[in-house]
N, C-alpha and C positions, 0 to 999 in steps of 0.2 A: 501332200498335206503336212506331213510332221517336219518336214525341209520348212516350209511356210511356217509353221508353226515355232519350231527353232528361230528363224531369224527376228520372229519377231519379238521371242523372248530375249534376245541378245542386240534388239535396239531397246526393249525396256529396259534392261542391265543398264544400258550405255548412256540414255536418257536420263536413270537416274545417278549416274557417276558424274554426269556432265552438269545436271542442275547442283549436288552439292560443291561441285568443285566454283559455280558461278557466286553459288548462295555464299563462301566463305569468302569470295575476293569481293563481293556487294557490302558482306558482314564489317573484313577489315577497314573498308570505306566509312562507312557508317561509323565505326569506331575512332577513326582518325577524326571524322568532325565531329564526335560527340568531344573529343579531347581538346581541340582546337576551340570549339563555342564552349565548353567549363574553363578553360585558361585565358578569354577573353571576358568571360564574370554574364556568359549567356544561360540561363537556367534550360536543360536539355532533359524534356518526358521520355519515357522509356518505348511511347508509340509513335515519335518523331520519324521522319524518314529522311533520309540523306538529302532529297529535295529539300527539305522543311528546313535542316539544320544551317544547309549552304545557304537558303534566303537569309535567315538569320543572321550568318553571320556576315553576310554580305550586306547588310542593315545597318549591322555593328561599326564593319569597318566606314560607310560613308560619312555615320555620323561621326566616329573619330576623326578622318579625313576631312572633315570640314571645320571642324574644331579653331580655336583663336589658339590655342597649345601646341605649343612646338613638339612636347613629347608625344599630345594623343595622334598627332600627323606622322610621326617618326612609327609608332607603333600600327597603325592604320600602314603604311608600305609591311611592314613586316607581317601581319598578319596576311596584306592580300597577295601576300608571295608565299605562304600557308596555304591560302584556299585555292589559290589558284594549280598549286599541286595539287589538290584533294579533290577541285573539281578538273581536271583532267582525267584525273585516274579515275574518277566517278564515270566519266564521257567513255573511256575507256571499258569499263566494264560493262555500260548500258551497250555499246555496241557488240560487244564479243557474245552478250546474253541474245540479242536482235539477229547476228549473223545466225548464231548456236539454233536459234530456234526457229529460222527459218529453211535452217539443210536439215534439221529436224522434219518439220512440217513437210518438204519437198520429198522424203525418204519417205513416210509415212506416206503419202499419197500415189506413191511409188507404187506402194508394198496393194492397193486397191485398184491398178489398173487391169484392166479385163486383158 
């Protein structure tokens, strides 16, 4: 019992050393398109989420992309070569959080077999 009892304070330990280390690389995301939609003249709420901001700005850039303006077309590639890093790295961290939390769950379910 206190074997049991140990290991399973030391997947809570790990649990939560694994969610803040997820929560900071989701955070720097979030950050980068918060920075990205203010530099493109996007108004960005403080209850936005990385989803919300990448629509946005993926809004942004079609309507510059479609523009009669040479410049707003020129700036339309260079921002969606911006987002397209930001949303990768986004795609990136939602899966690392998906794997993370399914060897989670499968440990866990582990720790209740008869």
């Amino acid at each position: 019992l206190k074997a049991a009892k140990a290991a399973s304070q030391q997947t809570q330990q790990a649990q939560k050393t694994d969610d803040s280390s997820a929560s900071s690389s989701e955070s720097e995301v979030l950050s980068e398109a918060k920075s990205l939609a203010v530099s493109m003249g996007i108004s960005v709420s403080s209850t936005d989420t990385v989803d919300d901001i990448l629509s946005a700005i993926s809004s942004k850039i079609q309507q510059l992309s479609s523009s009669s303006n040479q410049s707003d077309r020129q700036l339309a590639q260079t921002y969606q070569a911006q987002y397209e890093a930001i949303a990768k790295e986004y795609q990136t961290v939602q899966t690392s959080q998906d794997s993370m939390y399914s060897a989670k769950f499968s440990k866990t379910v582990g720790y209740f077999k008869p």
